[in-house]
GUVO-53717 format. One record per residue (C-alpha): residue in three letters; z, y, x; residue number from 1. Coordinates in steps of 0.5 Angstrom, whole numbers, m for minus. Last residue first. Example, Ala and Ser with C-alpha at 12.3 -4.5 7.8 and 13.67 -1.06 7.14 Angstrom:
<nodes>
[SER [14 m2 27] 2] [ALA [16 m9 25] 1] 
</nodes>
This chain:
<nodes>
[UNK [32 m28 m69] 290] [UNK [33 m22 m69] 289] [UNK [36 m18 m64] 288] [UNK [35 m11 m68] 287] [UNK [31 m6 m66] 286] [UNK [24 m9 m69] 285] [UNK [27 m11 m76] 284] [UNK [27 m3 m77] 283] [UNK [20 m3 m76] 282] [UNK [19 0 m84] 281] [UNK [21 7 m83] 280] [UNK [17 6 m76] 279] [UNK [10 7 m81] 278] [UNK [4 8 m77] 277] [UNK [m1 11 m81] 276] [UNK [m2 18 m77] 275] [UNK [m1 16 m70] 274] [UNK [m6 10 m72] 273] [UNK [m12 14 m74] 272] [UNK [m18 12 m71] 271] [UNK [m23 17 m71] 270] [UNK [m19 24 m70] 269] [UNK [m16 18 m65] 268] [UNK [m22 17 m60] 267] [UNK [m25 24 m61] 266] [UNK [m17 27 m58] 265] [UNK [m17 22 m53] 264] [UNK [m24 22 m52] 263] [UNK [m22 29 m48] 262] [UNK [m18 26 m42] 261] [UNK [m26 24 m39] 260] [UNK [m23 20 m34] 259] [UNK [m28 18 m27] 258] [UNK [m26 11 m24] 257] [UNK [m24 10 m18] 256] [UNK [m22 2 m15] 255] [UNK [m20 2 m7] 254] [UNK [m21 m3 m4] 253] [UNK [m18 m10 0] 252] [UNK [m22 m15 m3] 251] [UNK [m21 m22 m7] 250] [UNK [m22 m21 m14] 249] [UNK [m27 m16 m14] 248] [UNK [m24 m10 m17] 247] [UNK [m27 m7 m23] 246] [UNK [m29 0 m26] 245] [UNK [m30 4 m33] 244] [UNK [m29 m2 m37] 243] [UNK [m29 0 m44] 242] [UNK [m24 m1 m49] 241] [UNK [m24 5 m54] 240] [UNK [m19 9 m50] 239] [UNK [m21 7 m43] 238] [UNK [m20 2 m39] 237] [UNK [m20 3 m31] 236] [UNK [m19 m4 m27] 235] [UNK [m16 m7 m22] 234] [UNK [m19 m14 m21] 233] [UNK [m14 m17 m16] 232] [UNK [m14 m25 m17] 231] [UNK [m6 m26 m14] 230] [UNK [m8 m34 m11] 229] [UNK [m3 m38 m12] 228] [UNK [5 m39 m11] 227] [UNK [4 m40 m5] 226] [UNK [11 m39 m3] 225] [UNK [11 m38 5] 224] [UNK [5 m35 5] 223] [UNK [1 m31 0] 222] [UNK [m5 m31 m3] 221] [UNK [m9 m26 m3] 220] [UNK [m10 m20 m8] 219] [UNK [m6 m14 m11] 218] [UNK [m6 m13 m18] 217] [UNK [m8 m6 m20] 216] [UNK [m8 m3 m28] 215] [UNK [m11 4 m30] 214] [UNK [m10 5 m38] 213] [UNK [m13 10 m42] 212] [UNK [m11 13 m48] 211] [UNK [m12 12 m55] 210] [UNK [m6 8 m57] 209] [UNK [m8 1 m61] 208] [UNK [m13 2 m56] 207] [UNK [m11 3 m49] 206] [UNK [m6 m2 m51] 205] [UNK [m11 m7 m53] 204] [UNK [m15 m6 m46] 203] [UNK [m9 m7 m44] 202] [UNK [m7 m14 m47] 201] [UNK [m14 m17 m46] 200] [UNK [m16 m16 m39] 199] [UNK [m10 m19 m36] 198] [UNK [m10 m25 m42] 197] [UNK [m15 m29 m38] 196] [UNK [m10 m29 m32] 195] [UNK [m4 m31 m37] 194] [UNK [m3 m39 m34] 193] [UNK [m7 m39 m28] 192] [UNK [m9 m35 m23] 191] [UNK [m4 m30 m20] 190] [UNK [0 m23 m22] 189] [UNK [3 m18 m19] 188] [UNK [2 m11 m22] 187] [UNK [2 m4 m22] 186] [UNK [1 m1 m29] 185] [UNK [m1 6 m30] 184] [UNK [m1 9 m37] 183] [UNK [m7 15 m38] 182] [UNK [m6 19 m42] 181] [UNK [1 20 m43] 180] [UNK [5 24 m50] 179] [UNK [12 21 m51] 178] [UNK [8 16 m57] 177] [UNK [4 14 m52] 176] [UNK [9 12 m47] 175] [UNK [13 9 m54] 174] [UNK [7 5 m56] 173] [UNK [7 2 m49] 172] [UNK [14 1 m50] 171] [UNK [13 m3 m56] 170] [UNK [7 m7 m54] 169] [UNK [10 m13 m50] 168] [UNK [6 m17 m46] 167] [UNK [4 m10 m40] 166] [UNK [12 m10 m38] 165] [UNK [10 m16 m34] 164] [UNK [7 m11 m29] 163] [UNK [10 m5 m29] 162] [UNK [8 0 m35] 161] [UNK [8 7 m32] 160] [UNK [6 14 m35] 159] [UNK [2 19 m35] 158] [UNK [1 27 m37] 157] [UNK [m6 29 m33] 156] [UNK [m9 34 m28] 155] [UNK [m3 38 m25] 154] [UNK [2 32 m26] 153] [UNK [6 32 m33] 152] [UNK [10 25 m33] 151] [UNK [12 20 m38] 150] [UNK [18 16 m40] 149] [UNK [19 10 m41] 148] [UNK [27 8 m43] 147] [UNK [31 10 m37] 146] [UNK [35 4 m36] 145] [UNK [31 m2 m33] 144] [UNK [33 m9 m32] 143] [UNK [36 m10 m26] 142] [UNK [32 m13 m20] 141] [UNK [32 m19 m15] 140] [UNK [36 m24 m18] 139] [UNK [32 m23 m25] 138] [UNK [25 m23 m22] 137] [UNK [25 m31 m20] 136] [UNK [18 m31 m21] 135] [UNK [15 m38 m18] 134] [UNK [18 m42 m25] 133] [UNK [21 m37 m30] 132] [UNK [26 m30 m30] 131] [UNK [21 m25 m32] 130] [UNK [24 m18 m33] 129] [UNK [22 m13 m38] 128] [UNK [24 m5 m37] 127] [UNK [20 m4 m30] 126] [UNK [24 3 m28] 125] [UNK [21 9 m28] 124] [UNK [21 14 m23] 123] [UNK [21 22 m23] 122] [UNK [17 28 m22] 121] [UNK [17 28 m14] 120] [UNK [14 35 m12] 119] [UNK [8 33 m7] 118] [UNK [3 39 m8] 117] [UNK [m1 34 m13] 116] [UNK [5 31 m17] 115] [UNK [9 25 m15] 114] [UNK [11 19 m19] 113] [UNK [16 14 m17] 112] [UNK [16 7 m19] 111] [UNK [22 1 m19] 110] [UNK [23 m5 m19] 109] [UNK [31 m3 m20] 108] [UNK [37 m6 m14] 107] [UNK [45 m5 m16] 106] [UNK [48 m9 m11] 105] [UNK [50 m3 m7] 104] [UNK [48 2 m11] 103] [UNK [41 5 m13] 102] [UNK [37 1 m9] 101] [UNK [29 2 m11] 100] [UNK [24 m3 m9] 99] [UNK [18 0 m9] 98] [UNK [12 3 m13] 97] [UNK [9 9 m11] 96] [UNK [5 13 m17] 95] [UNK [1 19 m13] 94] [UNK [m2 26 m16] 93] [UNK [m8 28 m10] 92] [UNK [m8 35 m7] 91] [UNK [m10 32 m1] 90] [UNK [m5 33 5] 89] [UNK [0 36 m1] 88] [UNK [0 27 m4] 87] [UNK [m1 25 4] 86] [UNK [5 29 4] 85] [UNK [9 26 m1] 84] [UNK [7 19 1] 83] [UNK [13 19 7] 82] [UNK [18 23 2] 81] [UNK [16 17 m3] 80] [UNK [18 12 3] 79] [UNK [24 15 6] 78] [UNK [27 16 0] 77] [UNK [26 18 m8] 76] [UNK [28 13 m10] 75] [UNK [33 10 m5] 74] [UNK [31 3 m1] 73] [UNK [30 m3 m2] 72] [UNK [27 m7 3] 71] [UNK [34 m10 5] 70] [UNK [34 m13 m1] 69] [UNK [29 m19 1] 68] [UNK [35 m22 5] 67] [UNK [37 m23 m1] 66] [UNK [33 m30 m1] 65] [UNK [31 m33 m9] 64] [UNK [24 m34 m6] 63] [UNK [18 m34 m12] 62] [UNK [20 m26 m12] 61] [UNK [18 m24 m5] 60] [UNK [11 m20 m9] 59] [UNK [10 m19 0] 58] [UNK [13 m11 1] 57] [UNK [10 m4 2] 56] [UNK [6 m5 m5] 55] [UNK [13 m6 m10] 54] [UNK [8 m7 m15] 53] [UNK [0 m4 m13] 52] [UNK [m1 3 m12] 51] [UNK [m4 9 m16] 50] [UNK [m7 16 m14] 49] [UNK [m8 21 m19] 48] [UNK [m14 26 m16] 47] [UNK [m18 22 m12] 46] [UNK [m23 27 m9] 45] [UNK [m26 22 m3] 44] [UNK [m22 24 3] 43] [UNK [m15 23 m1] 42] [UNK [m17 16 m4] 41] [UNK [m20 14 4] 40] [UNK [m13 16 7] 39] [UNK [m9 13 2] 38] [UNK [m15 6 4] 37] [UNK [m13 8 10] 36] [UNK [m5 8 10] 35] [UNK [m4 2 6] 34] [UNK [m5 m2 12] 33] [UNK [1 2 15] 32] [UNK [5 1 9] 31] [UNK [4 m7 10] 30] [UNK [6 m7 17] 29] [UNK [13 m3 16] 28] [UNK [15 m7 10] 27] [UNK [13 m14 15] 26] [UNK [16 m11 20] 25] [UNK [22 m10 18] 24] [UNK [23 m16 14] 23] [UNK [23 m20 20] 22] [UNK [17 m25 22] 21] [UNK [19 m32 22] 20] [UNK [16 m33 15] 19] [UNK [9 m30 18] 18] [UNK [5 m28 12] 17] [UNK [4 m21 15] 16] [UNK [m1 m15 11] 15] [UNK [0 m18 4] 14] [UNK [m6 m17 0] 13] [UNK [m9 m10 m3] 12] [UNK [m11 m7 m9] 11] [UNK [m11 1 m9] 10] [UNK [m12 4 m15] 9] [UNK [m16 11 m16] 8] [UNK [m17 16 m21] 7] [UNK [m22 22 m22] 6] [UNK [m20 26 m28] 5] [UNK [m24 31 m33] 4] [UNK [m22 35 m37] 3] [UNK [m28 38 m41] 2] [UNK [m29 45 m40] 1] 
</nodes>
């Protein structure tokens, strides 16, 4: 029988852009707006769910205020534990990004991942960590430490890239080399400088490695740093780098897209670039150069 996968991506703008508003309160109204569209996913048979980057919060990195910190938390924890009910409620894999505090001080952009009845399957930590104009992401995380693992949920093997991850195929290459077939990438990224590379690199991600790639960005424009306009258009691709769907660049939704999981092996008995690839001559790319 073909393996067929449904998927769902949630993109969505910033519940509350009120400075005066506390932390708290804008976490908690951000999680609850999720909640519909969570609901809606479950209601119309997604089977692996996936949410924006840090999705209970505003993208709070243009700041350099520690107060965001406060919405950190413990992975799994309060959030992953709340999400893994509606993950049982409806059979319905998830990938729940957060930010997670592993100790005092120590803070990780992070996602977890959550099977089909609610078991939570492990977390992976963004790797590569922009530090430039608008996108101060080195205050606020440390680089992650876990490597790109992948995991087996009840309707697929996927892994997690996050956002800037997506400019650097090494990892991508290794969550294909670990097995995943479907590489999930919760973003937060704006109109300007890399929009058009948005539907560039993954595509040729899900290429260069066979397997499909489910990439969300969330929308809106959000106050009080207004950065610029995060353009949404989440999309599914698939092994040859066919749109399957794609978000509107403005609206709260959920984009959902059928998988077929057994063009991964039509698509590389074609295109053989597991077989050819020749790692004993990759030497230079472990090294610190230049």
């Amino acid at each position: 029988m073909a393996r067929k996968v449904l998927g769902g991506l949630i993109q969505c703008s910033n519940a509350i852009n009120d400075p005066n508003a506390t932390v708290p309160q804008i976490r908690d109204a951000m999680y609850e707006k999720h909640l519909p569209l969570i609901e809606e996913a479950g209601k119309r048979g997604v089977q692996i769910l996936g949410l924006q980057e840090v999705f209970n919060g505003p993208y709070f990195c243009p700041s350099q205020d520690a107060k965001w910190c406060d919405i950190a938390e413990t992975v799994p924890g309060p959030t992953v534990e709340r999400l893994s009910e509606y993950a049982k409620k409806y059979k319905m894999a998830m990938v729940i990004p957060v930010y997670e505090r592993e100790i005092a001080g120590v803070y990780y952009n992070t996602a977890a991942v959550v099977d089909a009845d609610g078991t939570y399957l492990g977390k992976y930590r963004k790797n590569h960590i922009p530090q430039t104009n608008g996108f101060w992401e080195k205050y606020f995380f440390k680089p992650g430490n876990l490597g790109y693992p992948t995991f087996q949920t009840r309707y697929a093997k996927i892994g997690v890239y996050i956002c800037y991850d997506r400019h650097f195929p090494e990892g991508a290459r290794l969550l294909g080399l670990n097995g995943a077939e479907i590489v999930f990438n919760p973003s937060a990224t704006v109109a300007g400088l890399s929009q058009y590379l948005w539907k560039l690199e993954q595509p040729a991600h899900a290429v260069a490695n066979g397997y499909y790639v489910a990439a969300s960005n969330r929308v809106g424009v959000e106050a009080p740093w207004n950065i610029g306009k995060f353009y949404g258009s989440s999309y599914f691709v698939d092994p040859r780098g066919n749109f399957l769907a794609v978000g509107s660049e403005d609206n709260d939704e959920l984009v959902m897209a059928e998988m077929d999981l057994d063009m991964i092996e039509e698509v590389r008995r074609t295109w053989q670039f597991y077989r050819d690839r020749r790692p004993e001559t990759y030497e230079n790319m472990v090294k610190l150069l230049p």
